[in-house]
NUROKE-385390 format. One line per field, with one value per residue (C-alpha): residue in one letter; chain; x, y, z. Coordinates in nm, 2 decimals, m for minus. Layout:
% residues N
guba	a ...;
donu	A ...;
X	X ...;
Y	Y ...;
Z	Z ...;
This chain:
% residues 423
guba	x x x x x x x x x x x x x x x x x x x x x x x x x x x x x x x x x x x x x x x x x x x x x x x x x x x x x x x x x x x x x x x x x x x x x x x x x x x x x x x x x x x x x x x x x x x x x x x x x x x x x x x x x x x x x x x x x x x x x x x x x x x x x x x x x x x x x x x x x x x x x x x x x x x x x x x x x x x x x x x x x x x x x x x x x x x x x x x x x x x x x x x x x x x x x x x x x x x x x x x x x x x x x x x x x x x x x x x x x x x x x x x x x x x x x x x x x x x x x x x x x x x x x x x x x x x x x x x x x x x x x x x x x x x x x x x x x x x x x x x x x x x x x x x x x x x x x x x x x x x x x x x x x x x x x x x x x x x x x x x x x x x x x x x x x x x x x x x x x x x x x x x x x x x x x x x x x x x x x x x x x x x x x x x x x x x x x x x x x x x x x x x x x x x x x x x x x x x x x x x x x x x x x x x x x x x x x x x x x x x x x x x;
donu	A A A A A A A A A A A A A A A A A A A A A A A A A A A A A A A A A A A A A A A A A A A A A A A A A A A A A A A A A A A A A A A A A A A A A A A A A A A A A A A A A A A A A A A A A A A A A A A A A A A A A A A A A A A A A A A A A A A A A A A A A A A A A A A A A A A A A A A A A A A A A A A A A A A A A A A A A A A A A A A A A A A A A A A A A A A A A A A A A A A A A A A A A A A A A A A A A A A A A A A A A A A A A A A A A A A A A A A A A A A A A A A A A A A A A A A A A A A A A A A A A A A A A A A A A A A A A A A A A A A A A A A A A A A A A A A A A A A A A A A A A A A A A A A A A A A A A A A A A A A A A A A A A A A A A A A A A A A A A A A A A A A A A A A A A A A A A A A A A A A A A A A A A A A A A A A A A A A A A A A A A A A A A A A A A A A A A A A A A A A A A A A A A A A A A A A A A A A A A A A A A A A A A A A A A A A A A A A A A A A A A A A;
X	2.69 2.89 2.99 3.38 3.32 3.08 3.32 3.60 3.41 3.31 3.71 3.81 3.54 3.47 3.86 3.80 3.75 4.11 4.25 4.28 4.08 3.89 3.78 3.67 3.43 3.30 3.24 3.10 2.84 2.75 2.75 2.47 2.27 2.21 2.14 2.46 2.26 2.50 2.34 2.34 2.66 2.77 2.61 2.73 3.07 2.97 2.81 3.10 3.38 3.21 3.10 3.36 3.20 3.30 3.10 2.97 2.81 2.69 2.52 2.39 2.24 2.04 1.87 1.77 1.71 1.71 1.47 1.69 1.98 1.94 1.79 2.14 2.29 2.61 2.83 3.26 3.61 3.54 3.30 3.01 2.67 2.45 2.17 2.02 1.90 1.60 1.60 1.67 1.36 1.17 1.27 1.18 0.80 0.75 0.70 0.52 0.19 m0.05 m0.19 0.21 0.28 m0.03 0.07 0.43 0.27 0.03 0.36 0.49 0.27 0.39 0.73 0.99 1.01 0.87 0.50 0.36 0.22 m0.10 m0.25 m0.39 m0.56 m0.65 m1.01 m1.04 m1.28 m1.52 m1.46 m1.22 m1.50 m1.38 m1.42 m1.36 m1.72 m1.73 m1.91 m2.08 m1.78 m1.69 m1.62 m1.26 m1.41 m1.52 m1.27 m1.02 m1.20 m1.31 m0.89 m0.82 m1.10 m0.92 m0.61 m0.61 m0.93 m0.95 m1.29 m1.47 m1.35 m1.08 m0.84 m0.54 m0.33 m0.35 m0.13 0.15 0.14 0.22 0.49 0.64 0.66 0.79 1.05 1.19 1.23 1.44 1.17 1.15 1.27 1.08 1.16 0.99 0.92 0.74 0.44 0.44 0.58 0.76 0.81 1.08 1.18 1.50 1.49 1.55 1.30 1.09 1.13 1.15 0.78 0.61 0.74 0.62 0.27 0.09 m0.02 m0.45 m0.41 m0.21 m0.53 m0.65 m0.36 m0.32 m0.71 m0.62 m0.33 m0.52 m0.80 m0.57 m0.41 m0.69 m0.89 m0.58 m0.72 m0.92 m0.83 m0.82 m0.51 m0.30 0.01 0.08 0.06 0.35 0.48 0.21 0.29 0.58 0.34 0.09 0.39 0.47 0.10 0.18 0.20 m0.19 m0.29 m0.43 m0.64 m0.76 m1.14 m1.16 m1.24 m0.94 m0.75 m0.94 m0.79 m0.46 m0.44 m0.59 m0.29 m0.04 m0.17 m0.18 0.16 0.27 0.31 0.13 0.25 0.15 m0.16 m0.21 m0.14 m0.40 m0.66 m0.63 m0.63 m1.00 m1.13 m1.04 m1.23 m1.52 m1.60 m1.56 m1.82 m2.08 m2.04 m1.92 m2.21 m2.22 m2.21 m1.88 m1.71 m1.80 m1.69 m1.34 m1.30 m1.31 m1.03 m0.86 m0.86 m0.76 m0.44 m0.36 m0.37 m0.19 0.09 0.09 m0.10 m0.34 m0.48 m0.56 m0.72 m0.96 m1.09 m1.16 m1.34 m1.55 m1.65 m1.72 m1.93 m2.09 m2.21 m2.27 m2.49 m2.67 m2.65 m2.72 m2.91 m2.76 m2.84 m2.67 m2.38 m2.17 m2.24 m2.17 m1.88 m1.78 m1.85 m1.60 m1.32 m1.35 m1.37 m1.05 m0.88 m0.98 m0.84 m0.52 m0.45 m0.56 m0.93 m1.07 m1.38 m1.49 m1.38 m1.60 m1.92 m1.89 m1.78 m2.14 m2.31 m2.15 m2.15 m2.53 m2.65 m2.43 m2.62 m2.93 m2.83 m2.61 m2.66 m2.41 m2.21 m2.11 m1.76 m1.82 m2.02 m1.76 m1.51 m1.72 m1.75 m1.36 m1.24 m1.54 m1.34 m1.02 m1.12 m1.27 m0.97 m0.74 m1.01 m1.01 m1.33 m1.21 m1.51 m1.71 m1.42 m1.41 m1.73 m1.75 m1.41 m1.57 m1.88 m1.64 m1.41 m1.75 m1.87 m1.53 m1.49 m1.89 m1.85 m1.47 m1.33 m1.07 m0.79 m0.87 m0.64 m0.91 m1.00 m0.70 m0.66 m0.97 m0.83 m0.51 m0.70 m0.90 m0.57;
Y	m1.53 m1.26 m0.98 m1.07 m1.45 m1.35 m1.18 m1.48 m1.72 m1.51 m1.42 m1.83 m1.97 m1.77 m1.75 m1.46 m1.20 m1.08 m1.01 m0.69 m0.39 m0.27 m0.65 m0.71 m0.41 m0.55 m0.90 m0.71 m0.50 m0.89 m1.03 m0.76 m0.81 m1.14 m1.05 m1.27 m1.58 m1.86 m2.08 m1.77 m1.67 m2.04 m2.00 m1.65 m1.78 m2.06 m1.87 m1.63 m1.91 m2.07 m1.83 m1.58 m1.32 m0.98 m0.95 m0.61 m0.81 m1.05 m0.76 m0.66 m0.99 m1.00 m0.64 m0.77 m1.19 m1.23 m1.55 m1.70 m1.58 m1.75 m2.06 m2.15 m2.47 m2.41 m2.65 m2.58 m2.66 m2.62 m2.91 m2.72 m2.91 m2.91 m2.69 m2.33 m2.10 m2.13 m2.47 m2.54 m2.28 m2.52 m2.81 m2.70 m2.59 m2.90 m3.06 m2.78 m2.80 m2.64 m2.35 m2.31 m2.24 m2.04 m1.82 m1.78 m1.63 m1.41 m1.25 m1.18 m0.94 m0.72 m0.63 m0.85 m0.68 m0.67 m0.82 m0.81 m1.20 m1.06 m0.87 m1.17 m1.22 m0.92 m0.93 m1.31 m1.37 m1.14 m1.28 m1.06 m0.80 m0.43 m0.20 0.19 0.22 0.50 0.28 m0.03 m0.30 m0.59 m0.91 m0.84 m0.79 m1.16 m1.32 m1.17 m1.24 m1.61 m1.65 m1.53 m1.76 m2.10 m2.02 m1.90 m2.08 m2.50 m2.62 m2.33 m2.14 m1.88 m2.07 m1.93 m2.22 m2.27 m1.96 m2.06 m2.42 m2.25 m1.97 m2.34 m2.50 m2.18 m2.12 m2.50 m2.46 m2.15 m1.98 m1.73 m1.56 m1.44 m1.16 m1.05 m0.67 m0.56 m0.53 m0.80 m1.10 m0.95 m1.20 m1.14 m1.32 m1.28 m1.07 m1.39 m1.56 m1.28 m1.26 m1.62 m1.65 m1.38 m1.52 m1.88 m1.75 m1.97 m1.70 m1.81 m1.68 m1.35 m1.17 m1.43 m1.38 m0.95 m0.95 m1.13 m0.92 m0.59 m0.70 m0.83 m0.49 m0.33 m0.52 m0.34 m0.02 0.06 0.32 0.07 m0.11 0.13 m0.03 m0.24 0.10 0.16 m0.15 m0.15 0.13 0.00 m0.29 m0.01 0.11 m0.24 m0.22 0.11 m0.03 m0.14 0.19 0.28 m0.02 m0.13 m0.01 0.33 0.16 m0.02 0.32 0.46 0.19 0.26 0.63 0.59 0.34 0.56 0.89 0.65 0.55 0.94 0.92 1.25 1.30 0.93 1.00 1.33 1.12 0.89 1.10 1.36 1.05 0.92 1.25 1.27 0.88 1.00 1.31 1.16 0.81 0.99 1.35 1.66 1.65 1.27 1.20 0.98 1.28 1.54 1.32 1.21 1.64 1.62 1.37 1.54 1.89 1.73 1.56 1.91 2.07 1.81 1.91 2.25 2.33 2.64 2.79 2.48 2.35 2.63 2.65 2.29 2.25 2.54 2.38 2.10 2.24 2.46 2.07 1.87 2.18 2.20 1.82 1.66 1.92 2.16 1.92 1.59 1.49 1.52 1.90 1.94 1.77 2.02 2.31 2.19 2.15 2.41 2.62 2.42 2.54 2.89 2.88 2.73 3.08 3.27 3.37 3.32 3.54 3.35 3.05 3.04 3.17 2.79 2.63 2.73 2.63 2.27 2.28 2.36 2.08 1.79 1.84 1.85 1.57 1.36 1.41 1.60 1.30 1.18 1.26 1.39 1.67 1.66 1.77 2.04 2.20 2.12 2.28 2.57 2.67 2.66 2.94 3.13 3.10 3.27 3.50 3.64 3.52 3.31 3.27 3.12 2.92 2.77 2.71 2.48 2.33 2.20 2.06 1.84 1.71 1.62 1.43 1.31 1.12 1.01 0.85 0.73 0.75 0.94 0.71 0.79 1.02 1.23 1.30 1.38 1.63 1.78 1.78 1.95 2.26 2.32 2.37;
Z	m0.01 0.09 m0.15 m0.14 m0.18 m0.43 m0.63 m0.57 m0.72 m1.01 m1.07 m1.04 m1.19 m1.54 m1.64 m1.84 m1.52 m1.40 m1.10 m1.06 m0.90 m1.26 m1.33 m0.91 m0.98 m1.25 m1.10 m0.82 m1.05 m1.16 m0.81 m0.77 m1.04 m0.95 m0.55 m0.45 m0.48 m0.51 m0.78 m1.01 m0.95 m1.04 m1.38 m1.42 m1.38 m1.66 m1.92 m1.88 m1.98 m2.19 m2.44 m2.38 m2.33 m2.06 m1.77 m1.85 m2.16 m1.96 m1.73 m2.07 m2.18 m1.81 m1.89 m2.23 m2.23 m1.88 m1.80 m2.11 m1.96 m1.66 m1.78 m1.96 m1.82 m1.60 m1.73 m1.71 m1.61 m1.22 m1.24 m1.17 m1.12 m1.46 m1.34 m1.34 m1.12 m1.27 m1.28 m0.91 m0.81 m1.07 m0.87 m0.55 m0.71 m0.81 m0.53 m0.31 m0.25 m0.45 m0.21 m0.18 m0.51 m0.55 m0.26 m0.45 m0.79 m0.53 m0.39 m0.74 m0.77 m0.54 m0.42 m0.32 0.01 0.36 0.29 0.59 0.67 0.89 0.61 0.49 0.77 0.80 0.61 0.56 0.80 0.66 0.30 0.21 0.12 0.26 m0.05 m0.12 m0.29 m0.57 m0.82 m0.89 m0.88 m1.23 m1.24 m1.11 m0.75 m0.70 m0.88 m0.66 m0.35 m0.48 m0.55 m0.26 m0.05 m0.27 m0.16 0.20 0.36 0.42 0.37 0.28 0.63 0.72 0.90 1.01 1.05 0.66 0.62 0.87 0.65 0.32 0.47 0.62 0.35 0.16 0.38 0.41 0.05 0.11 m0.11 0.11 0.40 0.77 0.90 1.23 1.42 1.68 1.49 1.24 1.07 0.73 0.39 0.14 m0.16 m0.31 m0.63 m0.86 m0.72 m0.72 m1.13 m1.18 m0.98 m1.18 m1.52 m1.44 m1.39 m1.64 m1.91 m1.89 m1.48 m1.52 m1.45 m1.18 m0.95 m1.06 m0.92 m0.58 m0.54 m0.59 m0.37 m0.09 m0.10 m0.11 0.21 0.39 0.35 0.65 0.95 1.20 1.00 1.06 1.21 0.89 0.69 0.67 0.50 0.21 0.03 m0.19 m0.26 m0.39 m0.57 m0.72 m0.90 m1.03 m1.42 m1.33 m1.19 m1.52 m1.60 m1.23 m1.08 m0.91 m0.60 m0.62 m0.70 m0.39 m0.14 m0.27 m0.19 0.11 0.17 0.05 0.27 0.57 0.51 0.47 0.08 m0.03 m0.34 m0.46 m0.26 m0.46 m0.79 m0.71 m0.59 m0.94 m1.13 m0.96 m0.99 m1.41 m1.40 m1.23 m1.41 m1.71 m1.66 m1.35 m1.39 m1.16 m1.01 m0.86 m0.50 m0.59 m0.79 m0.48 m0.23 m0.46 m0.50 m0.15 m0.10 m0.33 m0.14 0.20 0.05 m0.14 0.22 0.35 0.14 0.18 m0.14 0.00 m0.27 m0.47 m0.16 m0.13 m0.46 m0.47 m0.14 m0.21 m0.53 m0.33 m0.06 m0.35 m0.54 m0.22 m0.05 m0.46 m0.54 m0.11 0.06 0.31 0.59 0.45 0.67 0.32 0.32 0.68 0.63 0.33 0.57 0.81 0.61 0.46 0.77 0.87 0.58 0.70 1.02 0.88 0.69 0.96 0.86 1.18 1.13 0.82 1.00 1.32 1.11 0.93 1.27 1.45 1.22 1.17 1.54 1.55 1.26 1.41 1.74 1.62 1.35 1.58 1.92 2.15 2.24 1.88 1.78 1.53 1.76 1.98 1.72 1.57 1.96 1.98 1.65 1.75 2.06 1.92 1.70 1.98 2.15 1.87 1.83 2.20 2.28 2.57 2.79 2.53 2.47 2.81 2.83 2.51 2.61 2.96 2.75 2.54 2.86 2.97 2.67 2.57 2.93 2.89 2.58 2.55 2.94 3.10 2.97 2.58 2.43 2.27 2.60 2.77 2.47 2.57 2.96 2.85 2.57 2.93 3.13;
């Protein structure tokens, strides 16, 4: 409904809400609390007659005794229908199909908003398995995925048409509502249904559906998803009251949504939190907890964070070069950032010394046409180039336009980068 019919039919039907401008606000402040839903609004009306009450109380009596609230029978003078909110969303589950309702608690668990429909699909076909791997996964990793498998495939098989069956029969229950964009197909419930879903979650599953929704996220998190991103950070928010408890895997997947998506300070949150869990069950000096310092130092230079950068990613070049071996890709990896890091504050000398020398092992290591070899010779004559050194510049420059075009074509944007630093 509308936000003035809203308020008109909390003013006639309640008796107790007056016409004038201080009472309309208030039925408007109700009217929102209840998302303008009309079978709430119906009740509100109800419970407001009947028991007398103001509407600020009855605001009051949401916050505190909400699903009792709003599981009161609207019976009063306007001969309202005997029923609930909650008891017409009750009606319509009843006679969903199973995979339907399953799919409804699923969404509970994240937020009400913009749930992009493809990033189901996104990783069923391989099982649902894509994981952030720090340490050895629980049980919570297969019972999401086996969840995930009962609700989404049909006979044993990813099968998109299954998915486009439940959203029907969702949406012809007015359950929830499609929104489409350029990029994807977007699911929103409104908020009551939202609350009502999550609370009639059958206590013995709570865990079941909070491990599908965490690996669902979670399957998300990969480079090449990048265009649904941006919608699955507040759903990475929505798990927030989790963060604590859930794998550090799990956690990983997150930030790595949440930088991908622009969010650096919930990135950064994420990131200090691994790093505290690592240290404290593998050690400092773990593969996992170098590689998590790592991540930790990119996403403090990503916000701007200089000094705290550098300290950590020389401790982290100082434990992968003791821990790896000064030729594991890990190390060389360390070295580059690090010499990234110096060229951002202007300390080009130190800079280029680290820059050869990645240069020089990812060639011998990799091969001259790998990008990551390519990007060492590209970042490498960068530098030369702010340090004056321009003929040494060109000439690695012309080597990556030629590699660049070899291995990716002359349409690839990496290597009309590398046609443009040559202009």
């Amino acid at each position: 409904m509308s936000k003035d019919e809203s308020i008109e039919l909390l003013v006639r039907g309640s008796g107790r809400i007056q016409l004038s401008d201080q009472y309309r606000e208030v039925a408007e402040n109700v009217a929102e609390e209840l998302g303008y839903l009309p079978i709430a609004l119906v009740q509100a009306a109800s419970y407001i007659f009947r028991t007398g009450c103001s509407a600020n109380a009855y605001i009051s009596l949401l916050r505190t005794s909400r699903e009792r609230v709003l599981s009161d029978p609207a019976t009063s003078q306007i001969d309202m229908r005997y029923t609930t909110a909650f008891a017409a969303f009750d009606a319509s589950y009843s006679i969903l199909p199973s995979k339907a309702q399953q799919t409804l608690h699923l969404l509970s668990f994240f937020h009400r908003q913009k749930f992009p429909v493809e990033c189901i699909g996104f990783d069923a076909s391989d099982g649902f398995l894509f994981d952030s791997h720090f340490l050895d996964r629980g049980d919570e990793y297969e019972r999401g995925r086996q969840f995930l498998r009962e609700i989404f495939y049909l006979d044993g098989k990813w099968d998109p048409a299954e998915v486009e069956s439940i959203i029907s029969s969702l949406r012809s229950h007015s359950l929830v509502t499609l929104i489409p964009t350029e990029t994807t197909r977007l699911l929103q419930l409104h908020s009551l249904v939202h609350e009502w879903a999550r609370l009639r979650v059958p206590s013995d599953n709570v865990v079941r559906f909070q491990d599908a929704a965490i690996r669902l996220l979670c399957c998300n998190a990969q480079e090449s998803n990048y265009q649904l991103m941006q919608y699955l950070q507040i759903h990475v928010h929505a798990l927030s009251p989790v963060w604590e408890k859930i794998h550090v895997n799990d956690i990983a997947c997150m930030s790595h949504i949440l930088k991908g998506s622009g969010d650096y300070s919930g990135c950064l949150k994420l990131r200090e939190h691994i790093l505290v869990k690592l240290k404290n069950q593998v050690g400092v000096d773990h593969p996992a907890t170098i590689l998590a310092s790592a991540n930790l130092a990119a996403t403090y230079s990503q916000l701007g964070r200089c000094a705290e950068t550098e300290g950590l990613q020389i401790e982290v070049l100082k434990r992968s070069t003791e821990e790896l071996g000064v030729e594991d890709l890990s190390t060389i990896q360390a070295s580059a950032n690090l010499a990234s890091i110096y060229g951002g504050l202007g300390r080009y000398t130190e800079a280029v010394v680290m820059e050869e020398e990645v240069l020089k092992q990812r060639t011998r290591l990799l091969g001259i046409n790998n990008p990551d070899t390519i990007l060492a010779s590209t970042n490498l004559a960068a530098t030369y180039t702010r340090l004056g050194r321009y003929s040494e510049a060109e000439v690695l420059q012309l080597e990556v336009l030629k590699q660049s075009t070899k291995s990716l074509g002359v349409g690839h944007p990496d290597t009309i980068l590398a046609s443009a630093n040559l202009a």
